[in-house]
C-alpha positions as CSV (number, residue, x, y, z in Angstrom):
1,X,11.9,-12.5,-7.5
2,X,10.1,-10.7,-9.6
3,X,7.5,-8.3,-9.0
4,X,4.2,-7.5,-10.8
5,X,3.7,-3.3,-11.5
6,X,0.2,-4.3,-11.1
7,X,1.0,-5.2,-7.0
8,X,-1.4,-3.1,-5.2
9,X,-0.1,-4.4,-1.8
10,X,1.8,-6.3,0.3
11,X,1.6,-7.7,3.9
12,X,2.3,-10.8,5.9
13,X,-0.8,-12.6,7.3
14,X,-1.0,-16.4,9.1
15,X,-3.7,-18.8,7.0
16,X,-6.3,-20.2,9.1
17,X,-8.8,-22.9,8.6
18,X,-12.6,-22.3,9.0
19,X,-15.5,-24.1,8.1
20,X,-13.4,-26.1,5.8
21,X,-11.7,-23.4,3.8
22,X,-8.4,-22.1,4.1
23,X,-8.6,-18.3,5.2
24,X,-6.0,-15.2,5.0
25,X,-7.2,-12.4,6.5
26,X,-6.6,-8.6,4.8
27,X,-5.1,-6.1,6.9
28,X,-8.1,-3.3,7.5
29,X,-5.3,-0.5,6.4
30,X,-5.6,-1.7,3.4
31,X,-9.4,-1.7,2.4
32,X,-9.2,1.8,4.2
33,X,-6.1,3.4,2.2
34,X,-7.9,2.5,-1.1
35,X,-5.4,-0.8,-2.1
36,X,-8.3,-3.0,-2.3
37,X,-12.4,-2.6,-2.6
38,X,-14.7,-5.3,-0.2
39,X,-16.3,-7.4,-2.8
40,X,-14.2,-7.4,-5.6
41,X,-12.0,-10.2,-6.3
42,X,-8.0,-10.1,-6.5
43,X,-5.1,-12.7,-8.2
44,X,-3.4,-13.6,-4.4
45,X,0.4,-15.0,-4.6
46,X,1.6,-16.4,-1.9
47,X,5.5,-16.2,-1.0
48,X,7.3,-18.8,1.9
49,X,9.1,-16.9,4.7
50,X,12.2,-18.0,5.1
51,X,13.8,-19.4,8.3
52,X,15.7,-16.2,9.1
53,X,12.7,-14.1,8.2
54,X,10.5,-16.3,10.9
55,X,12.7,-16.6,13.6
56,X,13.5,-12.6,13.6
57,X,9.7,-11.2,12.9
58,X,6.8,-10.8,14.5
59,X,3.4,-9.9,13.3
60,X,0.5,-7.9,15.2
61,X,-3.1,-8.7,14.9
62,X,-2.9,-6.2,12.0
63,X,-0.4,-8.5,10.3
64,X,2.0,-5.6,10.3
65,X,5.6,-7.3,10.6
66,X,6.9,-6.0,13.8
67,X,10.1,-3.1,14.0
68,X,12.1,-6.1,15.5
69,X,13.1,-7.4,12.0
70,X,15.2,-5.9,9.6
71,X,13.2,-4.6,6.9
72,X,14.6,-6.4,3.6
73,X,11.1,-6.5,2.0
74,X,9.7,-3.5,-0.6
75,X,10.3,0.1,0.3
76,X,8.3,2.6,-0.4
77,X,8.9,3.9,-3.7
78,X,8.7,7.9,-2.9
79,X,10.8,9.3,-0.3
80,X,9.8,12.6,1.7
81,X,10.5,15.9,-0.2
82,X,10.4,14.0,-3.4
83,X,8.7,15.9,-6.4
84,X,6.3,14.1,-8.4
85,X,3.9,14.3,-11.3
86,X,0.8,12.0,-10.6
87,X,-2.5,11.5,-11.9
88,X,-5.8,11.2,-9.4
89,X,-7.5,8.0,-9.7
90,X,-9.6,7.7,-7.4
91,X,-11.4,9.7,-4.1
92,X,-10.5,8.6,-0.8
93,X,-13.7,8.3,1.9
94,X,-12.5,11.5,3.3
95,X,-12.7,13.3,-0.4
96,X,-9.1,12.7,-0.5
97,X,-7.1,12.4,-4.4
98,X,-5.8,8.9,-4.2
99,X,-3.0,8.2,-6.6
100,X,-0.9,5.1,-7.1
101,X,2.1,4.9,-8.7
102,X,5.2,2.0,-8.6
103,X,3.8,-1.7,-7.8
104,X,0.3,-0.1,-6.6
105,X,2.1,2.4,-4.1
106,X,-0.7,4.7,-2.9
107,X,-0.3,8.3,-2.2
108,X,-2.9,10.7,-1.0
109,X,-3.2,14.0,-2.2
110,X,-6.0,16.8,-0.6
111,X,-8.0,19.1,-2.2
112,X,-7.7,17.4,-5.6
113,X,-10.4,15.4,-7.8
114,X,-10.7,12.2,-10.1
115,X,-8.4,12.6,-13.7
116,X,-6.3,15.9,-12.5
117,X,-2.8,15.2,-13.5
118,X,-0.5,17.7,-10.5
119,X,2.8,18.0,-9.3
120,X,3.2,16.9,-5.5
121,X,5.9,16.9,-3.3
122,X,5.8,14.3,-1.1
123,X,5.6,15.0,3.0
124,X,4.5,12.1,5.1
125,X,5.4,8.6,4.0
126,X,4.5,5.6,5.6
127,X,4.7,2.0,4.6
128,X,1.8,1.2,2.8
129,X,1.0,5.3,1.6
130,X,2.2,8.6,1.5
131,X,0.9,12.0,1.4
132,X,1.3,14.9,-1.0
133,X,0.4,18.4,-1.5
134,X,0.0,20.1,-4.6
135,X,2.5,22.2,-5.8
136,X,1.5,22.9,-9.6
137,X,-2.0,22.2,-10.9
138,X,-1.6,23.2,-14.1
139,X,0.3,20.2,-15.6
């Protein structure tokens, strides 16, 4: 399958019916880690799980698949230690540089503001963000 640079995230969620819609519920991590904006409207695809997928994983009320399954979905594109040259897009509710780089991949970067271009290395990563400092501003 292929997949859309434009992705700004990906999760697994049940669909529920209410009031005579069909619902999916967005993980709160991603409203707060600056994927997605309350309010604005987004292209949703939706992708079956396959038997093996739904017999080994578990979701939380998060919709975070569960550690029990082995993980052969998207991987983080930046890896701990990794150098990178990113641009700040936007600020984060703490004041935080967020920038995004492969399929929507979010990485937060402190003490930086909106249209700085720096060079990070990158030193937490977690699923659906990582964190950088800056090691060269004047790029």
């Amino acid at each position: 399958m292929e997949i859309s640079e434009k992705l700004l995230c990906l999760f697994s969620a049940d669909i529920r019916e209410e009031d005579g819609e069909y619902v999916v519920d967005v993980p709160r991590r991603e409203v707060e880690t600056g994927s997605l904006e309350p309010g604005e409207t987004y292209r949703v695809a939706l992708v079956a799980r396959s038997e093996s997928d739904e017999s080994a994983a578990t979701t939380d009320g998060d919709g975070d698949i569960s550690a029990s399954r082995s993980d052969d979905g998207p991987q983080p594109p930046v890896e701990p230690g990794e150098m990178r040259y990113v641009e700040i897009e936007d600020l984060g509710k703490q004041g935080d540089g967020i920038a995004r780089v492969e399929r929507g991949y979010v990485i937060i970067v402190p003490d930086t503001e909106v249209g700085e271009r720096v060079k990070i290395e990158v030193t937490e990563v977690k699923p659906n963000f990582a964190v950088g400092e800056v090691v060269d501003d004047a790029v």
